[in-house]
C-alpha positions in Angstrom: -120.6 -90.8 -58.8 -121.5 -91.3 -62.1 -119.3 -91.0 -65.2 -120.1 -90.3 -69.2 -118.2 -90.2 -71.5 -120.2 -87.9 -74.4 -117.4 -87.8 -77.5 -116.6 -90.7 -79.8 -113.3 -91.0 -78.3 -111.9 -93.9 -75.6 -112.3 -91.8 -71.9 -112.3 -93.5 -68.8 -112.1 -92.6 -64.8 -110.1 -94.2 -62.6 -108.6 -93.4 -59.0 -105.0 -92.5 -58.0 -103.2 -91.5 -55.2 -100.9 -88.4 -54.4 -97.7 -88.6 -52.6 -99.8 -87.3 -49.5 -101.9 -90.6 -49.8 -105.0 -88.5 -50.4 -106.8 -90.0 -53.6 -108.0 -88.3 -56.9 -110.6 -89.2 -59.9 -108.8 -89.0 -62.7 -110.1 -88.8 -66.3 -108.2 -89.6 -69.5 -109.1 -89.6 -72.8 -106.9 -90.5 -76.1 -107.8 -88.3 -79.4 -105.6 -89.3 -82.4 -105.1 -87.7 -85.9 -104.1 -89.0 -89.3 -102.8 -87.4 -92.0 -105.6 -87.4 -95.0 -104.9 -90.4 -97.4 -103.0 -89.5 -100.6 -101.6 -86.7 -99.8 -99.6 -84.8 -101.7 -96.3 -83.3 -101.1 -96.8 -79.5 -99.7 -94.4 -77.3 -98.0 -97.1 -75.8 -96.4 -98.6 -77.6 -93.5 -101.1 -80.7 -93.9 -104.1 -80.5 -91.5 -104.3 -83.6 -89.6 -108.1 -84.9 -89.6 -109.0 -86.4 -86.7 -110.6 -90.1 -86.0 -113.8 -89.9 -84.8 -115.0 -93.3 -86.0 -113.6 -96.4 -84.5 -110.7 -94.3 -82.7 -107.5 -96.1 -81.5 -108.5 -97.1 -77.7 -106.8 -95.9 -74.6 -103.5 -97.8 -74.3 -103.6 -100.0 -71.1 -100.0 -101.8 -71.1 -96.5 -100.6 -71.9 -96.1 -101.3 -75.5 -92.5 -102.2 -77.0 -90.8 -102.9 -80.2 -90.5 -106.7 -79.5 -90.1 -108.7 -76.3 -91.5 -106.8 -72.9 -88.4 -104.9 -71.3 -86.0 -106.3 -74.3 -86.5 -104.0 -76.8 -87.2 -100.6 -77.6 -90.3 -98.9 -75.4 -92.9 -97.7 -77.8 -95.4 -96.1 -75.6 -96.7 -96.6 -72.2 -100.0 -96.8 -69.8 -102.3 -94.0 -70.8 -103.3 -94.7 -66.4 -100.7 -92.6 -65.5 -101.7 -90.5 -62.4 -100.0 -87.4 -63.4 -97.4 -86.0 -65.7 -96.3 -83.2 -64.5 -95.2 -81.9 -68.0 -96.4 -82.9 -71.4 -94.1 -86.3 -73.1 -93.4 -85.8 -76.9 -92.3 -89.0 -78.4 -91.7 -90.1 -82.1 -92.0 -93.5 -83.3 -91.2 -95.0 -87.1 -87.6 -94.1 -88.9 -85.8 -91.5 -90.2 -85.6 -91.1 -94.2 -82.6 -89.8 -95.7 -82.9 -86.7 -97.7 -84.6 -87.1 -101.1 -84.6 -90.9 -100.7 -80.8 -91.3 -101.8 -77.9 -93.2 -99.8 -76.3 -91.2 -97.0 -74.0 -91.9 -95.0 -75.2 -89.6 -92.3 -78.0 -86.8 -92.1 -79.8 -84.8 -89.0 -83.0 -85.1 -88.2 -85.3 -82.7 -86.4 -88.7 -82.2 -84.4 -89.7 -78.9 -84.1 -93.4 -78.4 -81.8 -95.2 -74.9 -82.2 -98.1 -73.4 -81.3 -100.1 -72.2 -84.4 -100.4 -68.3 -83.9 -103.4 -67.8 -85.8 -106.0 -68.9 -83.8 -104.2 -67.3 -80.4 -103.2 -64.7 -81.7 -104.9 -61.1 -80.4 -107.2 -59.7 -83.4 -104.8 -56.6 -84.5 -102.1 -59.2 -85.1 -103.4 -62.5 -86.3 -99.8 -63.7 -87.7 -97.8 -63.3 -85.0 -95.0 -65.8 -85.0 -95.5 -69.1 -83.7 -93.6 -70.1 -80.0 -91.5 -72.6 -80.3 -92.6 -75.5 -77.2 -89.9 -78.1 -78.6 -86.6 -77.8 -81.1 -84.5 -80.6 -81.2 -82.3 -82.2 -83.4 -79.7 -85.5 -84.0 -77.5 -86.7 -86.3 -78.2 -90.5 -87.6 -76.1 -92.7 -89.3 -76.0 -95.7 -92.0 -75.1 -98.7 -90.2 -71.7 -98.5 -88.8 -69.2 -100.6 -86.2 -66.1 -100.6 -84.2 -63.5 -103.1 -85.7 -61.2 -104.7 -83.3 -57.4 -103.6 -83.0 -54.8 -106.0 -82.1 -52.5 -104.6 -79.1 -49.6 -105.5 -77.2 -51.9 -105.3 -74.0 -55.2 -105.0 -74.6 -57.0 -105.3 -77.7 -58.8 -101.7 -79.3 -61.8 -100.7 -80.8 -61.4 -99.0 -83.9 -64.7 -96.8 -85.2 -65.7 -97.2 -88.8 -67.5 -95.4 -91.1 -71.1 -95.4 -91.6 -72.5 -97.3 -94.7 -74.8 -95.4 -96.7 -78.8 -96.2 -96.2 -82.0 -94.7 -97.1 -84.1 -95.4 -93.6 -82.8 -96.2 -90.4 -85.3 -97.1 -87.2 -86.0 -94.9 -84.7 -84.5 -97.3 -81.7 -82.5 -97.3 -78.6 -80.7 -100.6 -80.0 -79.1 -98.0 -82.3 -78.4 -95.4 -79.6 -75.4 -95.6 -77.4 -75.8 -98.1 -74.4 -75.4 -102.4 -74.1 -75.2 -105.0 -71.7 -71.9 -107.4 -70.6 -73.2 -110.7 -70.1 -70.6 -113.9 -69.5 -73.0 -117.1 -68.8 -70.6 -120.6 -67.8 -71.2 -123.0 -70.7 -71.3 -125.6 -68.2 -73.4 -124.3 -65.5 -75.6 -121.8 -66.8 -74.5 -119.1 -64.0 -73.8 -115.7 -65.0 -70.9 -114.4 -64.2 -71.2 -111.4 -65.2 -74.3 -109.0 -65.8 -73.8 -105.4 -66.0 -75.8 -102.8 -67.8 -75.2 -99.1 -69.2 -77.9 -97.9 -66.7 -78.7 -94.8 -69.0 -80.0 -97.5 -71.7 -79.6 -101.4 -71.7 -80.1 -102.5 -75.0 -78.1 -100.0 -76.9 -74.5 -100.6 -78.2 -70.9 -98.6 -78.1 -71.2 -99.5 -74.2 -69.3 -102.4 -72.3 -68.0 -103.4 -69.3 -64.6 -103.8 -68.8 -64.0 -107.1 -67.5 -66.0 -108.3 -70.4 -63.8 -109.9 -72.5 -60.9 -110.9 -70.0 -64.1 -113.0 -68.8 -65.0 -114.2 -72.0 -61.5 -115.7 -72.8 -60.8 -117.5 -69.6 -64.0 -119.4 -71.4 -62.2 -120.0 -74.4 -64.1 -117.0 -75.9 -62.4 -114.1 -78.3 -64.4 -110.6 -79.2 -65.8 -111.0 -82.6 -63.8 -108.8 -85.2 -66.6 -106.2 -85.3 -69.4 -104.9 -83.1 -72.1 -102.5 -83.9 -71.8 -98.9 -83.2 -74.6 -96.1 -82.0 -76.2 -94.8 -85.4 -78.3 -92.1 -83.0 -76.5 -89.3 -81.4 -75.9 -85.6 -80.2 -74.8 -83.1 -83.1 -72.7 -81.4 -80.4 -71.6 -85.3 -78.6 -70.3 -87.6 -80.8 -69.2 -90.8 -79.7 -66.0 -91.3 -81.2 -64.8 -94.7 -79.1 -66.0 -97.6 -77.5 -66.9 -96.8 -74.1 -65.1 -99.4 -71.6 -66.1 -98.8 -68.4 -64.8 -99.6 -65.0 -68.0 -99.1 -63.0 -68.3 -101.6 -59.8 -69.5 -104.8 -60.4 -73.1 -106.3 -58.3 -76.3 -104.4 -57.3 -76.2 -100.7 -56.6 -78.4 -98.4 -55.2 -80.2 -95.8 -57.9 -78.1 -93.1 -56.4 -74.7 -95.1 -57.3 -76.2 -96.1 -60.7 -76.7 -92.4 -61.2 -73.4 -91.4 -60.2 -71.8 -94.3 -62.6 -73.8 -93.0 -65.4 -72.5 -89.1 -65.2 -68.6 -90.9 -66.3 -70.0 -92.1 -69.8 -69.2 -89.9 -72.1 -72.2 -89.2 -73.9 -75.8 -89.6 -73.4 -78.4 -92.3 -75.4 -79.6 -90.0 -78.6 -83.2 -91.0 -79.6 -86.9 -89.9 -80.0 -88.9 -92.6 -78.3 -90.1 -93.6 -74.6 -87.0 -93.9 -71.9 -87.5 -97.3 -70.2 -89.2 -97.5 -66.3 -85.5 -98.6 -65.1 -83.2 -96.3 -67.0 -81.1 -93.9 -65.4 -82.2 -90.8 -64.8 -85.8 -91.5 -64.6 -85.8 -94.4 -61.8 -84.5 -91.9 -59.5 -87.5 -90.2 -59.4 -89.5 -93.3 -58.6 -89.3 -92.9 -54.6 -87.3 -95.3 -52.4 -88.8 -98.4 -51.6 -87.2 -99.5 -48.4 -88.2 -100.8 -44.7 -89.2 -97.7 -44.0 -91.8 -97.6 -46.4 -93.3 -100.7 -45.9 -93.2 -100.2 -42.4 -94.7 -96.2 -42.6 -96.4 -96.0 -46.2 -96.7 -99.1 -47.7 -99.3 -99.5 -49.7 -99.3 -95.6 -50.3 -96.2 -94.0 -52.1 -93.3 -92.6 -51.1 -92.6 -89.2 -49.4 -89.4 -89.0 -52.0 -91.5 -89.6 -55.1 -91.3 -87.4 -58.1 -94.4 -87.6 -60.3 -91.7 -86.8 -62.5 -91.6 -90.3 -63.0 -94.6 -91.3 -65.1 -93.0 -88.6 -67.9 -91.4 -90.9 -70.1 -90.5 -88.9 -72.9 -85.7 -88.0 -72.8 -85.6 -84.8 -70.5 -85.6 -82.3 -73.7 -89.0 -83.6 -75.0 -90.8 -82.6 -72.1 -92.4 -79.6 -72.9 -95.3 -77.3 -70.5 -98.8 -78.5 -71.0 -99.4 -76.7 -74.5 -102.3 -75.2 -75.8 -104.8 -76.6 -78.5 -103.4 -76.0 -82.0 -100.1 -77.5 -82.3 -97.8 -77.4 -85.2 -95.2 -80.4 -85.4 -92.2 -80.1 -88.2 -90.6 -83.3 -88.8 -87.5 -82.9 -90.8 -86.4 -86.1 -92.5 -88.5 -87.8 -90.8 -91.3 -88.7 -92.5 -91.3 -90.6 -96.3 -89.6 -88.5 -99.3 -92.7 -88.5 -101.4 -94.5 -86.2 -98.7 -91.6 -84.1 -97.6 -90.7 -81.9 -99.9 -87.5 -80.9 -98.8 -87.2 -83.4 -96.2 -89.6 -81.7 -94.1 -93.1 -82.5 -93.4 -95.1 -79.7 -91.5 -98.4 -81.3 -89.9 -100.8 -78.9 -87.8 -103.8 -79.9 -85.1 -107.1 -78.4 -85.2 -107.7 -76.0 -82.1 -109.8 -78.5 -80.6 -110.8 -78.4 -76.6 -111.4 -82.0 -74.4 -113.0 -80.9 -71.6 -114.8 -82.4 -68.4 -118.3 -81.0 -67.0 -118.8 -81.6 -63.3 -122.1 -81.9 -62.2 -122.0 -81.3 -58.5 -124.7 -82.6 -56.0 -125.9 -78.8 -55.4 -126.9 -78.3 -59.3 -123.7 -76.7 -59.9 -122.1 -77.2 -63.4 -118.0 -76.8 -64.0 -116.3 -77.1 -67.3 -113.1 -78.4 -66.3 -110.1 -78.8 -69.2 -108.3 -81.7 -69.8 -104.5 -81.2 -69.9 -102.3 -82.6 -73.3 -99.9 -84.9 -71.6 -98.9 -86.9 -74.1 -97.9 -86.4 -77.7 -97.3 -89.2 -79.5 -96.0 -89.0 -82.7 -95.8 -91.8 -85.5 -93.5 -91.2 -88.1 -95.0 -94.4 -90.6 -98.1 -94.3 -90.2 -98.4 -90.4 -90.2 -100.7 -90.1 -86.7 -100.3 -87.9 -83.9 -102.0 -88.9 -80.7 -103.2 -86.6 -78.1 -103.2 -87.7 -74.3 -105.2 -85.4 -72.4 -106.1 -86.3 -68.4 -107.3 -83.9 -65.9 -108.7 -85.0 -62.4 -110.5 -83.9 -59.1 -110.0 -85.0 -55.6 -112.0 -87.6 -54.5 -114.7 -86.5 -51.7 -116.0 -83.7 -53.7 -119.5 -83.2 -54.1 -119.4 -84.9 -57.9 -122.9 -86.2 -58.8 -121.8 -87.1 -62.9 -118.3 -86.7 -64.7 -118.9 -86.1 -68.4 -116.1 -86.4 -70.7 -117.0 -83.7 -74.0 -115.0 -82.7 -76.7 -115.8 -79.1 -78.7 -114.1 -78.7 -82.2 -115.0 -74.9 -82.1 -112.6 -72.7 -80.6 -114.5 -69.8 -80.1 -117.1 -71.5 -78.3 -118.0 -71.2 -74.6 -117.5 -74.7 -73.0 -121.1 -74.0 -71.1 -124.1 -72.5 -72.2 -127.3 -71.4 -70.2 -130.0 -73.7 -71.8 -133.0 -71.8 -70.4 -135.6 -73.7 -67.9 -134.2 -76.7 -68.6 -133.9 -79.8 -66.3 -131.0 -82.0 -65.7 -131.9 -85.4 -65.9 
């Protein structure tokens, strides 16, 4: 089988398996758009021109903020298998309203699908559906101040500082890690993790400090606290928690994570390994290398490879998106705070050229929405595949900017080369 890839974007084929073991072609191609340079501030929506020369590549490695599994995930492997839903995720900062101190502001992402071009002729402005609505609350930089007790010291929460731009980063969301290393050894003796996000803050464990002073070690008069969260889940104290010590299985790290009291607030990728999304990675037992090793598990959920929190998932959506960012995009576009970008109605598309002389358009799914909040760029995953063993003499990866177009067209006597 042959495969071409016909648009100026990065495409590529590649084979996957199913949780059956049966394997598929898969097809993926990456399709971003920028908003036009200069600008100017609109409250109507900016149409987002897409990069058809030198377009970013296919992204073949997890990407993160700083050091690999240390910091914030940016984006992952475009050579996902399958998603069964489409990710949304946001990268770059939030802006505080009009570019003046706040102490604290929302922020929201809204995801539409422009009515105009779906709409049926009699009513071409019917109201947009709403795919995605979903707001947060961020704050200047704030922290809990320690509180002398008669038994155990407190944590006292402080009040944000004002700021103009805060990142979009799960160091700032609710979460940590309790680590104790012996000065004198190296060994740890004590490693424990918020399993629902490691590198956050507002989390620790409770035999943290206890620990810390058998080594001669007091708590600091300050830590930070989360500056993402909930509207309607604040976190109003430090979160001590008693969870057992040592390795658990994912079941027991999901079953410590339903006691904190709030869940990690943020816009970007969820790590591999964070509670709830390594439960749906299968279980990787005795069992499996003795029965389905190097296949996958009969318990996986291809749930997995979405990576986006649970409430940016969205159903595969349609061409022609329209994505509202409010304060999250620079003050000297967003009129308002809010910045309205919409996606030309364009169609990725696969034509199958089967041994017999048979040719399929088959469309590519939008799995991936990747949103960049700095550099004003949305990119468009889209992946669609076929199961391997069918008749497939040539794969051709097309793209057609025209809506109203049919995706094949009888060419006369015309022969296929």
């Amino acid at each position: 089988m042959e495969f071409r890839n016909l648009t100026p974007f990065h495409a590529l084929c590649f084979g996957a398996l199913d949780p059956a073991g049966a394997e598929h072609r898969v097809v993926v191609m990456r399709v971003t758009y920028r908003l036009a340079p200069g600008a100017a501030p609109s409250p109507g929506p900016h149409l987002l021109a897409v990069i058809d020369g030198d377009s970013p590549p296919l992204v073949l490695a997890d990407r993160y903020a700083g050091d690999e599994g240390c910091s914030s995930p940016l984006g992952e492997s475009d050579l996902a298998p399958c998603k069964p839903r489409c990710d949304v995720i946001v990268n770059g900062h939030a802006y505080s309203p009009g570019g003046i101190p706040h102490h604290r502001w929302p922020v929201r992402l809204r995801l539409a699908i422009d009515a105009a071009p779906l709409a049926a002729p009699a009513d071409p402005t019917g109201p947009p559906q709403v795919l995605l609505d979903k707001t947060l609350i961020v704050h200047g930089p704030r922290r809990f101040r320690r509180v002398f007790g008669l038994i155990a010291d407190r944590w006292r929460l402080e009040s944000a500082e004002p700021a103009t731009r805060v990142p979009l980063a799960y160091e700032l969301a609710f979460g940590g890690a309790s680590r104790v290393q012996d000065p004198r050894t190296g060994e740890l003796l004590l490693d424990e993790v918020c399993f629902t996000n490691p590198l956050g803050c507002g989390w620790q464990h409770k035999a943290l400090w206890p620990l810390a002073r058998r080594l001669g070690r007091a708590p600091p008069p300050t830590l930070p606290a989360p500056q993402w969260e909930y509207p309607e889940a604040p976190l109003e104290a430090m979160c001590v928690t008693e969870a057992p010590r040592g390795p658990l299985t994912p079941a027991q790290m999901l079953a410590a994570a339903r006691a904190y009291p709030v869940t990690p607030a943020g816009l970007g990728p969820i790590g591999r390994a964070w509670t709830p999304r390594l439960q749906r990675a299968g279980t990787y037992d005795q069992d499996w290398l003795d029965a389905r090793w190097p296949g996958l598990p009969d318990d996986l959920d291809f749930g997995y490879w979405n990576c986006a929190p649970d409430d940016q998932q969205i159903p595969y959506p349609p061409p022609g998106l329209e994505i509202t960012l409010d304060n999250l995009a620079p003050p000297a576009l967003a009129p308002g705070g809010q910045l309205v970008l919409r996606l030309p109605p364009h169609r990725p598309f696969v034509l199958v050229r089967l041994t017999s002389g048979v040719m399929l358009p088959l469309p590519m799914l939008t799995d991936t929405v990747a949103i960049d909040t700095d550099a004003l760029t949305v990119a468009l995953v889209h992946r669609t595949w076929i199961r391997a063993g069918t008749p497939v003499r040539v794969l051709e990866a097309r793209f057609e900017i025209d809506p109203q177009a049919p995706l094949i067209t009888r060419a006369g006597r015309h022969q296929d080369p």
